[in-house]
C-alpha positions in Angstrom: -3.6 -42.9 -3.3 -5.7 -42.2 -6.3 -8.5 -40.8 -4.7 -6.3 -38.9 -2.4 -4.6 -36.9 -5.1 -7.8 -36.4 -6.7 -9.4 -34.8 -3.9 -6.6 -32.0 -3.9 -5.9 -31.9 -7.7 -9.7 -31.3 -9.1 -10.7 -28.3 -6.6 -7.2 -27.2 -7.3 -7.5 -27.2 -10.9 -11.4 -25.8 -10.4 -10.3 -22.8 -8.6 -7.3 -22.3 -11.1 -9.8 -22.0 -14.2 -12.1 -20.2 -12.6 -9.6 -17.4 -11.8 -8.3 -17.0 -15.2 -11.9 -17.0 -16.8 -14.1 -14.9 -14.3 -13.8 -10.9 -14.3 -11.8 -9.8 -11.2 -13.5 -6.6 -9.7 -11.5 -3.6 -9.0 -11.1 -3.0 -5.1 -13.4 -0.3 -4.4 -11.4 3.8 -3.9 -10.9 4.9 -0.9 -12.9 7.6 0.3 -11.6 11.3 0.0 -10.7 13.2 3.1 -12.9 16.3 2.2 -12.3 17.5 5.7 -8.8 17.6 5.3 -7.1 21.1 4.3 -5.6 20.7 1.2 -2.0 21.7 0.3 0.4 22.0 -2.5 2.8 20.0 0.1 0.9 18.2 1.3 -1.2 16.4 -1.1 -1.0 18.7 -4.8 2.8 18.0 -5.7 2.6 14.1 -5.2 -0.8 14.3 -7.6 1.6 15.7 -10.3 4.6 14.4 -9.4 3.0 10.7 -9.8 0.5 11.2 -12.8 2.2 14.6 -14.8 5.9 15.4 -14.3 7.0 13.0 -16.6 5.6 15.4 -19.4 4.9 18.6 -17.8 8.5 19.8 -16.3 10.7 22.4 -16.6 12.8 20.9 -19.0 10.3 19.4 -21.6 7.1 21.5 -21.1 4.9 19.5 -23.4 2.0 21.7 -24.3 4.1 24.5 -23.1 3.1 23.5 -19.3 5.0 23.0 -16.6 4.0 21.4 -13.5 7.2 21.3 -11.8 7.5 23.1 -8.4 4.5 25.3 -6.6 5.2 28.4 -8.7 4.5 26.6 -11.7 1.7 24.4 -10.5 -0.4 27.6 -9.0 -0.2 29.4 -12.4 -1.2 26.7 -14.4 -4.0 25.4 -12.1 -5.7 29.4 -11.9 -5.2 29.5 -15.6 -8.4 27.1 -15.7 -7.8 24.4 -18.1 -6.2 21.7 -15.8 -9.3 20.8 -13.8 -11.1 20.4 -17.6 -8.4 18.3 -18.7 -8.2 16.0 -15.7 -11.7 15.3 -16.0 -11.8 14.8 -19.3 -14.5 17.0 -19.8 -15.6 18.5 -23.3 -13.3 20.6 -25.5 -10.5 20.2 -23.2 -7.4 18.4 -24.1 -7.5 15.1 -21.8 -4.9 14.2 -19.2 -3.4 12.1 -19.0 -2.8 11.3 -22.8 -2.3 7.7 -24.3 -2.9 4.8 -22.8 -2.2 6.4 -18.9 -5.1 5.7 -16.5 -7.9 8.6 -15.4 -6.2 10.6 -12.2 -8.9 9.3 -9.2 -11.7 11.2 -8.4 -10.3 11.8 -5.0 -7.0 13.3 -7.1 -9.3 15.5 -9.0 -11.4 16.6 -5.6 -7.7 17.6 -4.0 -6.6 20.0 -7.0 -10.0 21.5 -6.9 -10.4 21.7 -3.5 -6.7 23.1 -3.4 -7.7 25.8 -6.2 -11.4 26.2 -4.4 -9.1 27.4 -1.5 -6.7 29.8 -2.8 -4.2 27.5 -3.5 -2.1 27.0 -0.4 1.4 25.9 -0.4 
């Protein structure tokens, strides 16, 4: 019986410890869909609607920016400082703020790619 519940408990307990001590790697990000006509519908609004609303809408305007609705998303996004702030790049305020993770890069390659092309709603 011993050596029965032995043969379960110390893999068991092996497998256990080595889960909680060894670094789990992050699944690897999809690839983007370059080909794919990008669109405020589309693709654009979820991006801010996931990652910026919270701060950026109509009613709070943090930073005086809204990002709330394709009128607002357009203007801000031609103004130029958006696609510096997403990416984090020198002298540009980084977004998301705080403790928030980085958009994706795939995010990123949509608003540029959506800018790139005129902005389409």
């Amino acid at each position: 019986m011993k050596a029965w519940l032995f043969s379960f408990l110390i893999p068991g307990v092996a497998v256990w410890a080595a889960s909680c001590t060894a670094e789990q790697a992050s699944p690897p990000e999809a690839p983007c869909d370059a080909a794919e006509t990008v669109t405020y519908r589309v693709q654009v609004a979820r991006i801010f609607y996931n990652n910026c609303i919270t701060c950026h809408n109509n009613a709070s305007r943090l930073g005086s920016i809204s990002l709330e609705g394709y009128e607002n998303a357009k203007q801000v996004v031609r103004e130029g400082r958006l696609l510096g702030a997403v990416r984090h790049a020198p002298g540009f305020s980084p977004m998301p703020q705080g403790n928030g993770p980085r958009l994706s890069e795939c995010d990123i390659q949509a608003i540029e790619q959506w800018l790139n092309n005129g902005t389409p709603y």
